[in-house]
Biopython code that builds the backbone (N, CA, C, O; Angstrom):
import numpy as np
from Bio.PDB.StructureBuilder import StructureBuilder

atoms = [
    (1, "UNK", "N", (19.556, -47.966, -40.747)),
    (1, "UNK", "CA", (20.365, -46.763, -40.614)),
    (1, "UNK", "C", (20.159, -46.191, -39.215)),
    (1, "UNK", "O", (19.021, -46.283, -38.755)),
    (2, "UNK", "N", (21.008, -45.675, -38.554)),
    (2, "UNK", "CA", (21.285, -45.460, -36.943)),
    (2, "UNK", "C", (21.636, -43.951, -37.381)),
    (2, "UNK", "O", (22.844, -43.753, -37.254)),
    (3, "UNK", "N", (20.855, -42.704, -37.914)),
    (3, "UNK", "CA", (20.461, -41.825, -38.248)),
    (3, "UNK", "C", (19.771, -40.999, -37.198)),
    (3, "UNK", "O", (18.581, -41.308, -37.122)),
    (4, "UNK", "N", (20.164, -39.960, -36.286)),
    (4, "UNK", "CA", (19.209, -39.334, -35.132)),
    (4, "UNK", "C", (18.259, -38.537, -36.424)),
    (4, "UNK", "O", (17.044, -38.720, -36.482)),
    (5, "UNK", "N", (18.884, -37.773, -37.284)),
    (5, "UNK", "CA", (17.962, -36.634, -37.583)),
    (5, "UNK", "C", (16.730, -37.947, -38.636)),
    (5, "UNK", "O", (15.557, -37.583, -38.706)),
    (6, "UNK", "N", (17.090, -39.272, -39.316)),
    (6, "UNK", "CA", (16.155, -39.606, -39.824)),
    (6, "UNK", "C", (15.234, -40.266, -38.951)),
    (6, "UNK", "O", (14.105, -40.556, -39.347)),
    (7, "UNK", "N", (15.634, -40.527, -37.783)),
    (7, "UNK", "CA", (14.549, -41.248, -36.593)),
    (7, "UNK", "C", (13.697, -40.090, -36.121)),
    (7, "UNK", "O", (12.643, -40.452, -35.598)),
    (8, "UNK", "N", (13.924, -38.616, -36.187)),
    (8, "UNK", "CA", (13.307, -37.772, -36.134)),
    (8, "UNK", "C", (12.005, -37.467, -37.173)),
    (8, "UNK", "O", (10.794, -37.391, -36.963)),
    (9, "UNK", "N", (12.717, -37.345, -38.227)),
    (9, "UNK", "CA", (11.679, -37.299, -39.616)),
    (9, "UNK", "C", (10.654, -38.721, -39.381)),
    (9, "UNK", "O", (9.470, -38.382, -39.395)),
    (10, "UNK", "N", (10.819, -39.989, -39.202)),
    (10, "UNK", "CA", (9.696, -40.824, -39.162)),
    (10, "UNK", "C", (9.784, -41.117, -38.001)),
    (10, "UNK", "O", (10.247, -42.233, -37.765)),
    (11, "UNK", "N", (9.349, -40.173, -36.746)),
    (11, "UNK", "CA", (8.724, -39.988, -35.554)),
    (11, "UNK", "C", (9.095, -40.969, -34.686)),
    (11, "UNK", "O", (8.402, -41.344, -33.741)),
    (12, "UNK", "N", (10.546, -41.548, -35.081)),
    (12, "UNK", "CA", (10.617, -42.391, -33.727)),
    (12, "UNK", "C", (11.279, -42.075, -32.630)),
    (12, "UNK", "O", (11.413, -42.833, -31.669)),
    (13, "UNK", "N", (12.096, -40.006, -32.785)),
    (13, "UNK", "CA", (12.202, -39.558, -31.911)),
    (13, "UNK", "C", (11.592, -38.459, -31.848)),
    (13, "UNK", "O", (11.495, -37.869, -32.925)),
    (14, "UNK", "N", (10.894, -37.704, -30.466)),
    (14, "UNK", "CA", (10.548, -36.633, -30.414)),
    (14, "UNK", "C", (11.106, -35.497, -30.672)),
    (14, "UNK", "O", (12.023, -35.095, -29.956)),
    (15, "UNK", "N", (10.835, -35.064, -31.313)),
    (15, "UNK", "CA", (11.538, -33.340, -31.392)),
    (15, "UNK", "C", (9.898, -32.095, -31.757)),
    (15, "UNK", "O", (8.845, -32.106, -32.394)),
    (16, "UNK", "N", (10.668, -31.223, -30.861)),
    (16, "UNK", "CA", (9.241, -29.921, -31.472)),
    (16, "UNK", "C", (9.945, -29.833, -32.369)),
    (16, "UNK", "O", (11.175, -29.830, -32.317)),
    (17, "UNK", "N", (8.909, -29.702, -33.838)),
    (17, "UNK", "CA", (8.972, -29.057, -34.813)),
    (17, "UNK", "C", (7.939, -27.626, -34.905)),
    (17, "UNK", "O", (6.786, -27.367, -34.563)),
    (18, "UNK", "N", (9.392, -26.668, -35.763)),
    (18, "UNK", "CA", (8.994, -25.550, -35.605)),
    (18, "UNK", "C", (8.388, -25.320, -36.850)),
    (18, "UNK", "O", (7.612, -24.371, -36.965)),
    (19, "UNK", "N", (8.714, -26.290, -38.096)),
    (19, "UNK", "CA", (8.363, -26.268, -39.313)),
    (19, "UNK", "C", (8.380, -27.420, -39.844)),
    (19, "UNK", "O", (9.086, -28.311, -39.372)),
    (20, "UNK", "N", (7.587, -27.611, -40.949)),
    (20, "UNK", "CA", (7.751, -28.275, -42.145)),
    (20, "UNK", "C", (6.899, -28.882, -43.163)),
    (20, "UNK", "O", (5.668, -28.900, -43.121)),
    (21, "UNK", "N", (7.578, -29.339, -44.009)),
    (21, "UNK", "CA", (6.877, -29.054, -45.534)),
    (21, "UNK", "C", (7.699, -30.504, -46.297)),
    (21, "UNK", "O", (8.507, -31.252, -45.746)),
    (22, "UNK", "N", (7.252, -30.565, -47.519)),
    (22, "UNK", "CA", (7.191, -31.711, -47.633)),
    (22, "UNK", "C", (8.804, -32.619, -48.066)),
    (22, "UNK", "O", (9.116, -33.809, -48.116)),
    (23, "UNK", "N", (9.574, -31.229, -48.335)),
    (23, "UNK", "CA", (11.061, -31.614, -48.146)),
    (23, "UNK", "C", (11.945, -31.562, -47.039)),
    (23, "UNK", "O", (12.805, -32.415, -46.819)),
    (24, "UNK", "N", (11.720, -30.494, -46.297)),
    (24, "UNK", "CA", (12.309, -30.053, -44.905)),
    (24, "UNK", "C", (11.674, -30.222, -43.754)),
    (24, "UNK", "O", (10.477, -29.946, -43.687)),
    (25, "UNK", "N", (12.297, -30.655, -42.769)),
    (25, "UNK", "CA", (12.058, -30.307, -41.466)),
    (25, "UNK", "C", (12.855, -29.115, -40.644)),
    (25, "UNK", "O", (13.972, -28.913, -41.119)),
    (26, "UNK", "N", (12.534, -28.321, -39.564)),
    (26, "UNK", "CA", (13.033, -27.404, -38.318)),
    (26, "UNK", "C", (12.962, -27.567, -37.339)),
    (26, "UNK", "O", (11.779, -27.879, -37.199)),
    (27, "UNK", "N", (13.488, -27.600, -36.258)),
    (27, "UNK", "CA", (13.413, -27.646, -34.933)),
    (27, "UNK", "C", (14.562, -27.026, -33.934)),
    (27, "UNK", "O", (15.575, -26.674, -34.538)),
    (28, "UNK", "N", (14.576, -26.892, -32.951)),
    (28, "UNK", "CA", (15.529, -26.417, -31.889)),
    (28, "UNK", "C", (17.149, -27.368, -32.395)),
    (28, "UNK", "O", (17.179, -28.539, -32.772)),
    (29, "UNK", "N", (17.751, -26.896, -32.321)),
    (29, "UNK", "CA", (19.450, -27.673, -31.798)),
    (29, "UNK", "C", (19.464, -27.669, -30.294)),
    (29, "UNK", "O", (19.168, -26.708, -29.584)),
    (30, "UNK", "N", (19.888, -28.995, -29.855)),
    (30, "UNK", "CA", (20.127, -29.212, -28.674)),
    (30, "UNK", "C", (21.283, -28.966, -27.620)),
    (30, "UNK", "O", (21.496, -29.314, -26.458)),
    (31, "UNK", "N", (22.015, -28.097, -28.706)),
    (31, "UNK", "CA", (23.323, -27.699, -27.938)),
    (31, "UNK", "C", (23.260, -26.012, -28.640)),
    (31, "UNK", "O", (24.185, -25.581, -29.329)),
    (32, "UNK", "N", (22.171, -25.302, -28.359)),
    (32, "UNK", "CA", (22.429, -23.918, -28.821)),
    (32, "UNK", "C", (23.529, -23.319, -28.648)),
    (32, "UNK", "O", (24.066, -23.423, -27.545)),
    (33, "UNK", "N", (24.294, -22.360, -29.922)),
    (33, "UNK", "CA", (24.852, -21.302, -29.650)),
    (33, "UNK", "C", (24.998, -20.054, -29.758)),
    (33, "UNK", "O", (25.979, -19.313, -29.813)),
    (34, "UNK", "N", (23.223, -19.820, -29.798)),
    (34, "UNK", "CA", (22.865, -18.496, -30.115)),
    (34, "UNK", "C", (21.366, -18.417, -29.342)),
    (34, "UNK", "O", (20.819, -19.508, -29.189)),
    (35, "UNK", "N", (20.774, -17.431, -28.927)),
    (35, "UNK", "CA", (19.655, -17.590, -28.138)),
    (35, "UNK", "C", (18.542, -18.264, -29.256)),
    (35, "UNK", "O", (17.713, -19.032, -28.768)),
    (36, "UNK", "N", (18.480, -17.992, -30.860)),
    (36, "UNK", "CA", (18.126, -18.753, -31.946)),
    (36, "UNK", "C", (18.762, -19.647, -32.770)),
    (36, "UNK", "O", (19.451, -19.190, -33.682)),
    (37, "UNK", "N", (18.647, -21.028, -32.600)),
    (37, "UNK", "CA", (19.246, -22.216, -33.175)),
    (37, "UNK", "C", (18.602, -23.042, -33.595)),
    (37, "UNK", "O", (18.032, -23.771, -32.783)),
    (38, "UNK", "N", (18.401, -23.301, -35.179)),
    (38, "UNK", "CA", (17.698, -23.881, -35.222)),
    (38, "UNK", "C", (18.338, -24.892, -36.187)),
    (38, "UNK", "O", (19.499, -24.697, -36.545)),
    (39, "UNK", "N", (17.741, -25.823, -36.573)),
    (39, "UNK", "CA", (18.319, -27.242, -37.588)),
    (39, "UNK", "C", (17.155, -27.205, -38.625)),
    (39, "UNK", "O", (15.942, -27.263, -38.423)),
    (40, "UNK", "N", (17.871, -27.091, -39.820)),
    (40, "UNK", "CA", (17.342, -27.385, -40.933)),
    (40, "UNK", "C", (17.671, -28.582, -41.779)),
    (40, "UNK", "O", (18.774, -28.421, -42.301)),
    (41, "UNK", "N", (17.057, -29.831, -42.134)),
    (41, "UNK", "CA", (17.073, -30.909, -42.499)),
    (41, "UNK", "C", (16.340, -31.188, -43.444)),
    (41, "UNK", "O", (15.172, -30.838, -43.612)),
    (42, "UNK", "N", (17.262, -32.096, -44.374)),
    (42, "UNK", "CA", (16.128, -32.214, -45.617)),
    (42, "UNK", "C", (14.980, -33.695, -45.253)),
    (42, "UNK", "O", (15.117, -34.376, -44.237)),
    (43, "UNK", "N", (14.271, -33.866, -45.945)),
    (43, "UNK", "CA", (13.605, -35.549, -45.272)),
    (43, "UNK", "C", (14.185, -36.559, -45.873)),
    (43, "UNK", "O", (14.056, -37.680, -45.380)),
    (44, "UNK", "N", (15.120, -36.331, -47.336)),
    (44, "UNK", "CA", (16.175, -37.136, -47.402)),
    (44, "UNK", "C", (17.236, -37.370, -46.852)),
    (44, "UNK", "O", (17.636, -36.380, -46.239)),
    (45, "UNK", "N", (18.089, -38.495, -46.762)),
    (45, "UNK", "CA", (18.980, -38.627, -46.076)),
    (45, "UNK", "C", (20.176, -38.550, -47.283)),
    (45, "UNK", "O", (20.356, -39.327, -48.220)),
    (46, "UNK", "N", (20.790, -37.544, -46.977)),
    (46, "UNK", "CA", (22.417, -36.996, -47.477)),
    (46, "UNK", "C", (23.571, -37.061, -46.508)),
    (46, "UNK", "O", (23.321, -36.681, -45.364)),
    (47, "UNK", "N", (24.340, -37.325, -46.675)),
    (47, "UNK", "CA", (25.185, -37.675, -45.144)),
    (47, "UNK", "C", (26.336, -35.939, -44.863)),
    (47, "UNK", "O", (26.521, -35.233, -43.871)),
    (48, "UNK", "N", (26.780, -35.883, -46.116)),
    (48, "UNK", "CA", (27.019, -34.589, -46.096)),
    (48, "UNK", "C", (27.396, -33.789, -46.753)),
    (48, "UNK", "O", (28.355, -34.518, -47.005)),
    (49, "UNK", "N", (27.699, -32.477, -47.624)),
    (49, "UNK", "CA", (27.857, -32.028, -48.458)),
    (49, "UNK", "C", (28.807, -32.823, -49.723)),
    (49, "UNK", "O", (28.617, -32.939, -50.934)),
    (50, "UNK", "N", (29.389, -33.072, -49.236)),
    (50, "UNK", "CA", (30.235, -34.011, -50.347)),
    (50, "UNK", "C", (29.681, -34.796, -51.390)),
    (50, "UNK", "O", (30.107, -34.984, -52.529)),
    (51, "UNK", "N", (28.415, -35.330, -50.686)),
    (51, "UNK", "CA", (27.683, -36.034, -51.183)),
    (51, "UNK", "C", (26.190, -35.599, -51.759)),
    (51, "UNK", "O", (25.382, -36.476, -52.065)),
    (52, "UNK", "N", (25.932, -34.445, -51.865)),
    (52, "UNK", "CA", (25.426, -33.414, -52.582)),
    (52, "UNK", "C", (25.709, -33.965, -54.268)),
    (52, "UNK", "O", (26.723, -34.334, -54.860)),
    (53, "UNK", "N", (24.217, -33.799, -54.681)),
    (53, "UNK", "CA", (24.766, -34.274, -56.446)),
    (53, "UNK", "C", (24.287, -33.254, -57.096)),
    (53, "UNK", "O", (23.328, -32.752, -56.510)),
    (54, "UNK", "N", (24.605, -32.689, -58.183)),
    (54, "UNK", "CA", (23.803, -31.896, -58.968)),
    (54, "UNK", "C", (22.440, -31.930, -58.936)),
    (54, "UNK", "O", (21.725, -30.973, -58.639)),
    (55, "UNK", "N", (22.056, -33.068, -59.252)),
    (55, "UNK", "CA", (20.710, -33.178, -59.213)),
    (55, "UNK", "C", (19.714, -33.131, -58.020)),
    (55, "UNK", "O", (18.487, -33.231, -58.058)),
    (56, "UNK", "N", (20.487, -32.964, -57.014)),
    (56, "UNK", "CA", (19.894, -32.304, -55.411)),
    (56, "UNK", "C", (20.322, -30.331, -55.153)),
    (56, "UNK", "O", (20.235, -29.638, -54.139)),
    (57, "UNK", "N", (20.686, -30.050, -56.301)),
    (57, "UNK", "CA", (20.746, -28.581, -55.692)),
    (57, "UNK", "C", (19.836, -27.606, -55.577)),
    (57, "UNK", "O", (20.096, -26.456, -55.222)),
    (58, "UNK", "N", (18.510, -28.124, -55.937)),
    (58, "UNK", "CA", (17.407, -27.451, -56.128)),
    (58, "UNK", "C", (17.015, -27.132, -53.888)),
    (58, "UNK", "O", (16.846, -26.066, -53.297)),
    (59, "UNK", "N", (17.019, -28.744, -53.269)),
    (59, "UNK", "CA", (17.028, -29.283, -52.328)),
    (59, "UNK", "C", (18.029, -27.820, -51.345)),
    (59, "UNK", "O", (17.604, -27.180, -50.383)),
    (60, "UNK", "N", (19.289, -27.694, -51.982)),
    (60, "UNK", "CA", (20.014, -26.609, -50.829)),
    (60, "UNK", "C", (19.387, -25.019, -50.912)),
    (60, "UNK", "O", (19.552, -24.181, -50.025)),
    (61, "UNK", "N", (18.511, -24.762, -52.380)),
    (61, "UNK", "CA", (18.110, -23.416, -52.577)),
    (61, "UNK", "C", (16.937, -23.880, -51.190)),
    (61, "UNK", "O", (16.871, -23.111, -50.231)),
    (62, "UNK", "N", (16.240, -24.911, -51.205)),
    (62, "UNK", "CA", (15.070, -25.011, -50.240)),
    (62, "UNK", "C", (15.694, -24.572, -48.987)),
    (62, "UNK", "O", (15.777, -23.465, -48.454)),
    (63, "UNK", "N", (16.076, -25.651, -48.685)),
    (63, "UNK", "CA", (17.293, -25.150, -46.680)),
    (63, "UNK", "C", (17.568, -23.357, -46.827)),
    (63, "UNK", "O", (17.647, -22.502, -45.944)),
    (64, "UNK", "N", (17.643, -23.275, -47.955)),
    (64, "UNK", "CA", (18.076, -21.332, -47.477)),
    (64, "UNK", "C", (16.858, -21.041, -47.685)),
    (64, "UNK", "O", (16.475, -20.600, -46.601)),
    (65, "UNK", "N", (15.879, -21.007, -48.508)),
    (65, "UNK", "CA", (14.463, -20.483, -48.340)),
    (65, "UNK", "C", (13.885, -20.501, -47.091)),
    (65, "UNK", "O", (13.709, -19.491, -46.410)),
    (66, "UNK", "N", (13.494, -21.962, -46.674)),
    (66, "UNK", "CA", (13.028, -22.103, -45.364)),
    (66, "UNK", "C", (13.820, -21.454, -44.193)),
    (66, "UNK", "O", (13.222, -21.321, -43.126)),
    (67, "UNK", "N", (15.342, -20.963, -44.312)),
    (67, "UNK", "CA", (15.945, -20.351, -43.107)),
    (67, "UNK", "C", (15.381, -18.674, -43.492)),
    (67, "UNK", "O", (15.173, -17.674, -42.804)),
    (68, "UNK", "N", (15.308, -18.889, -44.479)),
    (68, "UNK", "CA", (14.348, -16.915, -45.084)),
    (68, "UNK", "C", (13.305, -17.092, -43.888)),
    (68, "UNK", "O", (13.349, -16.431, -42.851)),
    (69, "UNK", "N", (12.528, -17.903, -44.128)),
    (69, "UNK", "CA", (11.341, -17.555, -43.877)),
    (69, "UNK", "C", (11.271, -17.979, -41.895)),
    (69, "UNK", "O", (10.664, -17.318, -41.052)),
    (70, "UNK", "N", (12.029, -19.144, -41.675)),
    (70, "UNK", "CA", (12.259, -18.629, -40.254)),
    (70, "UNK", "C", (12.525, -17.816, -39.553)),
    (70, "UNK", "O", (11.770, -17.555, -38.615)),
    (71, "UNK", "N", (13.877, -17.015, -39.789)),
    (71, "UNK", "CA", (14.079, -15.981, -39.731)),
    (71, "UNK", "C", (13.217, -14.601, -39.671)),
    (71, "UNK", "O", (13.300, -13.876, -38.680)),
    (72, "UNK", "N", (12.564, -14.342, -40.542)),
    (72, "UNK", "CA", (11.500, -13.506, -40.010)),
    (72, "UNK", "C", (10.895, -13.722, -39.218)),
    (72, "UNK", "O", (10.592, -12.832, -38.424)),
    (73, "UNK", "N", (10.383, -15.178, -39.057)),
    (73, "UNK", "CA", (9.202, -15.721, -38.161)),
    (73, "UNK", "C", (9.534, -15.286, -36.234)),
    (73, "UNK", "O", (8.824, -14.937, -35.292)),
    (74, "UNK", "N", (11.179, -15.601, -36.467)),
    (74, "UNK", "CA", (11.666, -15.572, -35.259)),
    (74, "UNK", "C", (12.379, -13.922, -34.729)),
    (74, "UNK", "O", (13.108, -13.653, -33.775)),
    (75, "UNK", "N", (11.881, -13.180, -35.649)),
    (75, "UNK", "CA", (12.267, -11.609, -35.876)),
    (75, "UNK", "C", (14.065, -11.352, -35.894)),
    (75, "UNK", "O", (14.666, -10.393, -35.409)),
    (76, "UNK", "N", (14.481, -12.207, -36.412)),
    (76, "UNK", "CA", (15.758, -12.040, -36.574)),
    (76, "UNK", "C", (16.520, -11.454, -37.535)),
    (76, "UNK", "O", (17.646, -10.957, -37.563)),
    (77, "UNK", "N", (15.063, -11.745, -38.832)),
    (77, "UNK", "CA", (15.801, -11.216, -39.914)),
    (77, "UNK", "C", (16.225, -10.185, -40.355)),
    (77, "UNK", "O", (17.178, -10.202, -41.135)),
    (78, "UNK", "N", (15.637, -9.040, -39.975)),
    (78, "UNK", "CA", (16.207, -7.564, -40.126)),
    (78, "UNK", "C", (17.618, -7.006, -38.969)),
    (78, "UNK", "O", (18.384, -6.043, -38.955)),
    (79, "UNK", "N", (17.429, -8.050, -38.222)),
    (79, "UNK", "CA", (19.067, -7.687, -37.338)),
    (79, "UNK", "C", (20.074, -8.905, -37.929)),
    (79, "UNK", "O", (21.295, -8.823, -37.792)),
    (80, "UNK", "N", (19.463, -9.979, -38.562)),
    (80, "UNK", "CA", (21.083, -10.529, -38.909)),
    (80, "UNK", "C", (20.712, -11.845, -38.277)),
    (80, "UNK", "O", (19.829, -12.135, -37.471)),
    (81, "UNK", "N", (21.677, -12.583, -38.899)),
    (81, "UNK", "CA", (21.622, -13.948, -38.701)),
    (81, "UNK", "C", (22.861, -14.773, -39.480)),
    (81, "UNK", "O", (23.720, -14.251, -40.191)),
    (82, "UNK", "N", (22.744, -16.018, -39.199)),
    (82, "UNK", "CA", (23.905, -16.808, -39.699)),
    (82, "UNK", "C", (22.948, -17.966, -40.276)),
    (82, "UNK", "O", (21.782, -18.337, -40.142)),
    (83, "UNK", "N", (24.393, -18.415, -41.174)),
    (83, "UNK", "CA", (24.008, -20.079, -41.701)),
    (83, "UNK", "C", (24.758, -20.977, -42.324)),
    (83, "UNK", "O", (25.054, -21.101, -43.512)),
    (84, "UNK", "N", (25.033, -21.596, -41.364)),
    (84, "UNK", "CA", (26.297, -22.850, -41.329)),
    (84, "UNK", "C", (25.881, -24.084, -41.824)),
    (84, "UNK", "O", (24.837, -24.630, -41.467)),
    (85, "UNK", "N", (26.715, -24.569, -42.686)),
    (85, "UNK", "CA", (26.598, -25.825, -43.015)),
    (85, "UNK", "C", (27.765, -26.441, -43.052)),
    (85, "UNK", "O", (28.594, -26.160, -43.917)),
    (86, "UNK", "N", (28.055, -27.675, -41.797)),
    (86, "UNK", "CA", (29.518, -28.427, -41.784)),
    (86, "UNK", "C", (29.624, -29.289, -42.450)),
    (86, "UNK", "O", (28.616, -29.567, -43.099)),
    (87, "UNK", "N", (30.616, -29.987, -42.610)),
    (87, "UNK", "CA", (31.105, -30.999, -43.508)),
    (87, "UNK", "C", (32.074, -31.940, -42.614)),
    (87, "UNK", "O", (32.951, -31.351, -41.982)),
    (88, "UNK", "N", (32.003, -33.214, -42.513)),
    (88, "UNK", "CA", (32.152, -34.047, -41.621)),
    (88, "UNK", "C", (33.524, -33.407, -40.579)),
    (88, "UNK", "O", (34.006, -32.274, -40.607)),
    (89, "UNK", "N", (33.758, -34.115, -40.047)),
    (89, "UNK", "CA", (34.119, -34.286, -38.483)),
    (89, "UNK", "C", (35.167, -33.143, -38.480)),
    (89, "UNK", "O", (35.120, -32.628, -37.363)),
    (90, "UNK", "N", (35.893, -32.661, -39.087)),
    (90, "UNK", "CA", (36.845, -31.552, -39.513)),
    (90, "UNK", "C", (36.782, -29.960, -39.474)),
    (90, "UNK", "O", (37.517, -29.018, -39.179)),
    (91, "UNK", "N", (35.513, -30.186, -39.928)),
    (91, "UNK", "CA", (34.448, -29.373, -40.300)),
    (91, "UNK", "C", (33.625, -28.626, -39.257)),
    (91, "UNK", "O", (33.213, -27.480, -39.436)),
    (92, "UNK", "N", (33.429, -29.283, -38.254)),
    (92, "UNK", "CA", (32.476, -29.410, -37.029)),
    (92, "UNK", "C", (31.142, -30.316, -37.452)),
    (92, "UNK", "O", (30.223, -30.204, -36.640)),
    (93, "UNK", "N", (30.930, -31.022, -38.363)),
    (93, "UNK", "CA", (29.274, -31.837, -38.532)),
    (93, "UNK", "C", (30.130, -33.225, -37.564)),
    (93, "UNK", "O", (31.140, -33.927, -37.610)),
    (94, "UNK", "N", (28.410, -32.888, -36.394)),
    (94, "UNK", "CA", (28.484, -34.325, -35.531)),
    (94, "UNK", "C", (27.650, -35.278, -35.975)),
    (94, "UNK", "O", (27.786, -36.411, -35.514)),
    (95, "UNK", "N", (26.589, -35.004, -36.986)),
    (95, "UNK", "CA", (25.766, -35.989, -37.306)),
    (95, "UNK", "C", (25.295, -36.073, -38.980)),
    (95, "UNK", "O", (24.616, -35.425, -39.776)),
    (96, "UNK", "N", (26.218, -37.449, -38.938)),
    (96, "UNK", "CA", (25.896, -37.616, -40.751)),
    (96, "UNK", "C", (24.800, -37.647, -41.240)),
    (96, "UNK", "O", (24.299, -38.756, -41.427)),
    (97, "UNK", "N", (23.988, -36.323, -41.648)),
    (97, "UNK", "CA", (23.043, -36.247, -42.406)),
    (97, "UNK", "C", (22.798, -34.435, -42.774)),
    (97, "UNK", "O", (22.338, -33.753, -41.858)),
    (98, "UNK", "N", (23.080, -33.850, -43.926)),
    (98, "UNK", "CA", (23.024, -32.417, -44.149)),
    (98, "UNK", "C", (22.176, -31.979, -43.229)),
    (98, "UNK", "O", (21.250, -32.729, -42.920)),
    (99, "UNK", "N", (22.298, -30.649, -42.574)),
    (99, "UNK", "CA", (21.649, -30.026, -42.258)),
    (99, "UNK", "C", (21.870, -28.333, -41.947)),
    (99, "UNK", "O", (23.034, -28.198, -41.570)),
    (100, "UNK", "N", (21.286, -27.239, -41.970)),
    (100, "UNK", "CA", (21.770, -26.048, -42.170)),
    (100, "UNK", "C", (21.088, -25.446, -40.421)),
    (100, "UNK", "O", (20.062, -25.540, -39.747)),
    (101, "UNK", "N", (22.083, -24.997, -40.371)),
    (101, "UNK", "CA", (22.077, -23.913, -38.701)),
    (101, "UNK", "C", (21.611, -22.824, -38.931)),
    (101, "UNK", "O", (22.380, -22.135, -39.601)),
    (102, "UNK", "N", (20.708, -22.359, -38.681)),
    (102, "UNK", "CA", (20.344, -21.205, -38.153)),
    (102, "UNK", "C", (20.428, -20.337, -37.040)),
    (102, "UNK", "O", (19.510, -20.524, -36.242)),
    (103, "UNK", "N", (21.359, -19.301, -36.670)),
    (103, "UNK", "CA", (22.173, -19.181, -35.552)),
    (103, "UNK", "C", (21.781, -17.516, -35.615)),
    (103, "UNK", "O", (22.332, -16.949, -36.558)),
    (104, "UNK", "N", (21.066, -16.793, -34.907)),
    (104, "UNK", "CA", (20.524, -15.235, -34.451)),
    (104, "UNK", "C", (20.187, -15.105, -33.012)),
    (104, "UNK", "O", (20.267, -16.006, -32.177)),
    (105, "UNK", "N", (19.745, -13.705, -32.790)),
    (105, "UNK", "CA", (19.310, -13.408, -31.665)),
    (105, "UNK", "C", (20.422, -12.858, -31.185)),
    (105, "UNK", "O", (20.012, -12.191, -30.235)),
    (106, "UNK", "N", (21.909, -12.684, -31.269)),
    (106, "UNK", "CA", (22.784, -11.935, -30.880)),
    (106, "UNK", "C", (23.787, -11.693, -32.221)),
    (106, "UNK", "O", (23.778, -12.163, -33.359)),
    (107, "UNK", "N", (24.787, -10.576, -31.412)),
    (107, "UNK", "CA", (25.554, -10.352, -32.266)),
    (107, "UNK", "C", (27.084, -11.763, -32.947)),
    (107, "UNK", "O", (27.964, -12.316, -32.288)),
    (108, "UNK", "N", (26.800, -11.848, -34.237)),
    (108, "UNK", "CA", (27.878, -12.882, -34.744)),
    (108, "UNK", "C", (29.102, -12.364, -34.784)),
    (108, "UNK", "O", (29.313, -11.270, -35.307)),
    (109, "UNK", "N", (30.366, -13.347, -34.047)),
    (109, "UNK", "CA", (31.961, -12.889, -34.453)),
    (109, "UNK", "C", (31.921, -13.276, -35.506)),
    (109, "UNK", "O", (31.008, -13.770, -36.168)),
    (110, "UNK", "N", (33.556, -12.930, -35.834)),
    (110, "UNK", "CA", (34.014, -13.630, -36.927)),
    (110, "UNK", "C", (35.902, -13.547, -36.556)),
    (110, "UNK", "O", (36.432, -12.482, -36.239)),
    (111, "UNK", "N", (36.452, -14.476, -36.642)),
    (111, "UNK", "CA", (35.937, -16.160, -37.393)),
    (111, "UNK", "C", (35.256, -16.320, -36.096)),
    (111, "UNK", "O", (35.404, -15.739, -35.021)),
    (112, "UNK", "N", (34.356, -17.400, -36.542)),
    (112, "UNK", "CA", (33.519, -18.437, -36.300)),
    (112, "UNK", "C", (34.348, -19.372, -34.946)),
    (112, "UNK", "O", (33.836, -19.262, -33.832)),
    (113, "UNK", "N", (35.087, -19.895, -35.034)),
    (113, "UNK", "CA", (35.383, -21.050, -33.863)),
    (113, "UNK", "C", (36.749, -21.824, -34.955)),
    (113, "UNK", "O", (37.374, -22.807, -34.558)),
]
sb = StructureBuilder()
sb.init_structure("model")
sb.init_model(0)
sb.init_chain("A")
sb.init_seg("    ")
for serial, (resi, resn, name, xyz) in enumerate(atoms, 1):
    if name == "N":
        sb.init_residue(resn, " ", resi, " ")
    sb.init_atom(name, np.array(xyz, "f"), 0.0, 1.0, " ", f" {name:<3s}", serial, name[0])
structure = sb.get_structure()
């Protein structure tokens, strides 16, 4: 599998991690669009919501927990924050494998892009 975010999870690419635990990983996005951006990834590989099964929804309550708890970490949470999750190429997701955005540190429009 030719996977960036799973070559990440078994260390065959570098990334700072800002977190993680034994389902998720965190780290920077490399194309920020907020002075806080961060990527939330599960350590399974899901390609993208679609493909979400019942029996993984326990897995999406985690991705919003762990953006809880970043969020404070990164003092964002009492001013606000975002959390995006795309769905292939239409959508805006560039890389087939779920992952949730964490997007603070300034004020959010709306719509979105």
């Amino acid at each position: 599998m030719d996977c960036i975010f799973c070559k990440i999870i078994h260390r065959e690419i570098d990334s700072k991690l800002i977190y993680e635990d034994e389902h998720v990983l965190a780290f920077d996005d490399n194309n920020p669009q907020a002075p806080q951006h961060k990527l939330i990834i599960p350590r399974e590989h899901i390609a993208n919501l679609n493909d979400l099964t019942p029996d993984k929804l326990s897995l999406t309550s985690h991705l919003i927990a762990t953006a809880q708890k970043l969020a404070k970490t990164l003092n964002i949470a009492d001013s606000g924050y975002r959390l995006v999750i795309n769905c292939n190429a239409e959508g805006g997701q560039t890389v087939s494998h779920i992952h949730l955005h964490l997007l603070g540190g300034r004020y959010m429009t709306w719509p979105p892009g």
